[in-house]
C-alpha positions in Angstrom: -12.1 -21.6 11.6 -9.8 -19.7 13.6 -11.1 -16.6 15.9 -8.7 -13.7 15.4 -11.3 -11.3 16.9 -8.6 -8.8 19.1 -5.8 -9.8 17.0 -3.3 -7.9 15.4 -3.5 -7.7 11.7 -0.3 -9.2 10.5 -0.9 -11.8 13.0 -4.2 -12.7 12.2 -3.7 -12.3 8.1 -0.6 -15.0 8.7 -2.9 -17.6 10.6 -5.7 -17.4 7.7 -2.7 -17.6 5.1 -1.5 -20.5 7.1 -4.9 -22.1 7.3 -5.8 -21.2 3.6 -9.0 -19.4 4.4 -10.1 -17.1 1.8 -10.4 -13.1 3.2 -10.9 -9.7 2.4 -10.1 -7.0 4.6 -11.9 -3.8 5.3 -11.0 -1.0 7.4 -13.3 1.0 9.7 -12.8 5.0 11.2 -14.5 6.2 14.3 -16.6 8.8 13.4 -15.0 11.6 15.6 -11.5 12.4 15.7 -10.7 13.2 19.6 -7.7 10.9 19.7 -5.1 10.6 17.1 -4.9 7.3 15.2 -1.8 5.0 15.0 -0.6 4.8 11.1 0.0 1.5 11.4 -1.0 -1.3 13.5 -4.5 -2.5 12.7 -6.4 -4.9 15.0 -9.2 -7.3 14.2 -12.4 -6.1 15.6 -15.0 -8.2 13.9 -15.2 -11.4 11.4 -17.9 -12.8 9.4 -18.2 -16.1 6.9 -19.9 -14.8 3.9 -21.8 -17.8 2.1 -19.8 -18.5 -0.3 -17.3 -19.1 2.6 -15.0 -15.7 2.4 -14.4 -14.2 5.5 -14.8 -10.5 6.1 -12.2 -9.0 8.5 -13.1 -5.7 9.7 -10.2 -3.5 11.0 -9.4 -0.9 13.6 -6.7 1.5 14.1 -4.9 1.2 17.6 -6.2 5.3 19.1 -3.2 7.1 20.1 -3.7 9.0 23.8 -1.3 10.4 25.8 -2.1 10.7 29.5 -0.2 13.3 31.9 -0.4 13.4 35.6 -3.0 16.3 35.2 -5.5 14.0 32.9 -5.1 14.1 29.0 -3.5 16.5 27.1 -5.7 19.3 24.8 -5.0 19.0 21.6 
C-alpha cells in the first residue's frame, strides 16, 4: 500500500497502476477564490481504503501566487 499523500498526480496514478491498486479519483476546490488555481497539475492531498479495498484519492489544484517585492499583487 503505497503512500502518495503530497504527490503529484501523474506520479502517484502511475505507482497504483504499477502496483495494480484499484482507485478512483476525486477532485476538491477551496471554497474562496483569493489565488488563482493551476489548470493543471493536481497533487494528492488525502487517501483512503474503502472496504471493499478501492482507494479514494482526493485531489488538489497547485494555488497560483505571485509575490512582488511590495507583498502580493491585487488582483
Amino acid at each position: 500500500m503505497p503512500d502518495i499523500i503530497g504527490m503529484p498526480w501523474e506520479l502517484a496514478k502511475d505507482l497504483l497502476n504499477q502496483a495494480n491498486i484499484r482507485y478512483n479519483s476525486v477532485i476538491t476546490y477551496p471554497t474562496k477564490s483569493f489565488f488563482p488555481l493551476k489548470d493543471n497539475g493536481y497533487y494528492v492531498i488525502k487517501q483512503k481504503y474503502l472496504d471493499d479495498g478501492e482507494l479514494v484519492v482526493t485531489l488538489a489544484a497547485r494555488l497560483l501566487k505571485e509575490v512582488f517585492s511590495n507583498g502580493l499583487q491585487d488582483w
